[in-house]
N, C-alpha and C positions, 0 to 999 in steps of 0.2 A: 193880850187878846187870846180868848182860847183858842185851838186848832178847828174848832170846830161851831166857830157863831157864822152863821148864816152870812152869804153873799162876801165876805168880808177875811173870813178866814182861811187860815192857808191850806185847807182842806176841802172849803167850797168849793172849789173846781177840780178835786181828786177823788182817781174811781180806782177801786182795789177789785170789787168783787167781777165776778165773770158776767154774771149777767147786767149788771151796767155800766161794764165796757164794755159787751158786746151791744149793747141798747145805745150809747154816746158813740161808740164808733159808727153804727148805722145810721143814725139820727139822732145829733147832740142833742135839742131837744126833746129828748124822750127823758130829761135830767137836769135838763140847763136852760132854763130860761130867759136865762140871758148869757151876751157872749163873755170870758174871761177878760179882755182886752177891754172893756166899759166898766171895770172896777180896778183896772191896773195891775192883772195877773197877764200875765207872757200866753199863754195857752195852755189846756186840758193838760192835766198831767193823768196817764196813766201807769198804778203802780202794779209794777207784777211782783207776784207774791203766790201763795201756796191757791188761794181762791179767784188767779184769772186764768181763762178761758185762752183757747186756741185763737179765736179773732184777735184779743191784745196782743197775744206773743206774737200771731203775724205780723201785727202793723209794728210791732217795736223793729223786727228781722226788718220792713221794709223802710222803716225811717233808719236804720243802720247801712241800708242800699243794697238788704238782699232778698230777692223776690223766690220765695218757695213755695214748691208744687204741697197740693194739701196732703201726700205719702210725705216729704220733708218734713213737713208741720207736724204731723201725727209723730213720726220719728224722734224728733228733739224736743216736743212736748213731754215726752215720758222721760226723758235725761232733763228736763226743764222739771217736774213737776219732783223728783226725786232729792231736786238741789234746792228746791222751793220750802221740803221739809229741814232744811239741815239750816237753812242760812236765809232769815227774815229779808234783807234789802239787797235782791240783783243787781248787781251791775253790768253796764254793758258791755263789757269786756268777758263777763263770765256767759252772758250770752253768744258769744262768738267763741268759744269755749265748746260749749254744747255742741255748735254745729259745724266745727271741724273737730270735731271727737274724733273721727274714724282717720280723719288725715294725720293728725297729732302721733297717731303710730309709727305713718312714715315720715314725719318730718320733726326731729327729735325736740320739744320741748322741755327747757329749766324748770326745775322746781325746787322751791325751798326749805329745807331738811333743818337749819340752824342758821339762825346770828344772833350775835353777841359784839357788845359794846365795851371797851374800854375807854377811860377819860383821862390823859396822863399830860395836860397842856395840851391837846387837840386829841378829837376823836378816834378812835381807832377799831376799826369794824372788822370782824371775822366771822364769814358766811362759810354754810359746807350744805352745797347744790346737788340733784341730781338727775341724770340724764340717761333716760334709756337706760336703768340699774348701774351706773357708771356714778362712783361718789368724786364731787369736782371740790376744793377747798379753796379760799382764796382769803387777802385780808386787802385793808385798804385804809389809807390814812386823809383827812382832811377837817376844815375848820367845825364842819357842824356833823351829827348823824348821821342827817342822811345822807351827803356826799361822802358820808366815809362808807357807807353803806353800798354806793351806788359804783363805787371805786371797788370795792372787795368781789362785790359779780363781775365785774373787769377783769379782776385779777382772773379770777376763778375760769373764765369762762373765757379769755382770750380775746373777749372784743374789745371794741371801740366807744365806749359809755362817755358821752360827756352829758351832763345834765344842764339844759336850757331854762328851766321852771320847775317848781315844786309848791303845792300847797298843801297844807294839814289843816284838819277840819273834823271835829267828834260829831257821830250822827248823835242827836239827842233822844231818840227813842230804844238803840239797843247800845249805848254807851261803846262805842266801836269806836277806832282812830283811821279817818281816812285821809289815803293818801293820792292827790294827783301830779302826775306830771310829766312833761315833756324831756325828751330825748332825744340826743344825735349819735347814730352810728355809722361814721364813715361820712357824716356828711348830709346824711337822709334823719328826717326829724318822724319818732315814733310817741305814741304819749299810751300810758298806762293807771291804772288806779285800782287799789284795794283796799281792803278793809282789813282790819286787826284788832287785838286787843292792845298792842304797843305797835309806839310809834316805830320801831325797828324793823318788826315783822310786814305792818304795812310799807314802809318803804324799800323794803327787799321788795315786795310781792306787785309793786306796781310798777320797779324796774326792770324786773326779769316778765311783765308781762307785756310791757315794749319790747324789750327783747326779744320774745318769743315770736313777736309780730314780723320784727327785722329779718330773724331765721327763717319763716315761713314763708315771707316775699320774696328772701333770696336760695329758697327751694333745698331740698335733700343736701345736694354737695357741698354747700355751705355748712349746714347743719352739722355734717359729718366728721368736718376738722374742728366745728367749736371745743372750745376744753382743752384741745389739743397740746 
């Protein structure tokens, strides 16, 4: 069935442009004549993309459970609209991204510079991170990629990574390899997800951005021995 037959398709009840999600935020009927849930669709999906408006990106911020003054919204809108050009499908993770931008300074966030897979009878991954201009290396061995993956930002990074879930998934419009999944560190469960052109790079990038999360919640002084 195409994306796009009437009442039926998985785009009938999806709104990209600004002005009708701002028109279906205000009054779903201003577009929907009827509701998603009387043809078997879960509810509206609003996609943000380069062409939606400050009212979607509000409501996305507050179905994430953060309520911004409309100086915030103006603020990460322009850090929104910048990443909008670079990269077709937001995630929400990359929205929460935008809007601890300015904290991210003080509270040191991973990122991923390189990994690389070896297959020698079990995988073997080696990642090289870096933090606050500080280059972190690590490697990591286990049965599939991406626990070897997931093990090498362990190594690198000094924590506590054990992986509870994982699922891979190609977006079918920009041929990406997405990656989700859950995380324990120390005991507390974080979950993550990216996108990639290989399965490698997404599953660094949606470890380390649980990680990141862990880091954040456990404030500067944590941050500051990670690597260590």
């Amino acid at each position: 069935m195409q994306p796009n037959k009437a009442i039926v398709g998985k785009n009938a009840f999806a709104h990209e442009a600004g002005i009708h999600q701002d028109g279906v935020l205000k009054n779903r009927l201003c577009y929907e004549i009827m509701t998603p849930q009387s043809v078997g669709v879960p509810e509206t999906n609003i996609i943000l993309g380069k062409h939606s408006g400050r009212h979607a990106l509000k409501a996305r911020y507050e179905k994430l459970g953060y309520r911004l003054s409309k100086e915030e919204v103006d603020q990460v809108y322009e850090r929104f609209t910048q990443l909008a050009d670079r990269k077709k499908n937001i995630l929400d993770d990359d929205l929460i991204e935008l809007l601890e931008h300015d904290a991210d300074a003080a509270v040191a966030a991973f990122q991923l510079e390189h990994v690389e897979l070896r297959v020698n009878g079990s995988a073997c991954a080696a990642v090289k991170l870096r933090r606050q201009g500080v280059l972190l290396e690590g490697n990591g061995e286990a049965h599939d990629p991406v626990l070897a993956c997931c093990a090498a930002v362990a190594h690198a990074t000094n924590q506590p990574v054990s992986v509870h879930r994982y699922d891979i998934s190609l977006h079918e419009a920009t041929r990406l390899t997405r990656v989700e999944m859950d995380l324990h560190f120390a005991g507390e469960k974080y979950s993550g997800e990216a996108e990639a052109n290989d399965v490698l790079s997404s599953a660094t990038g949606a470890c380390l951005r649980a990680l990141n999360k862990y880091v954040r919640n456990h404030g500067a002084a944590r941050a500051a021995t990670a690597g260590d």
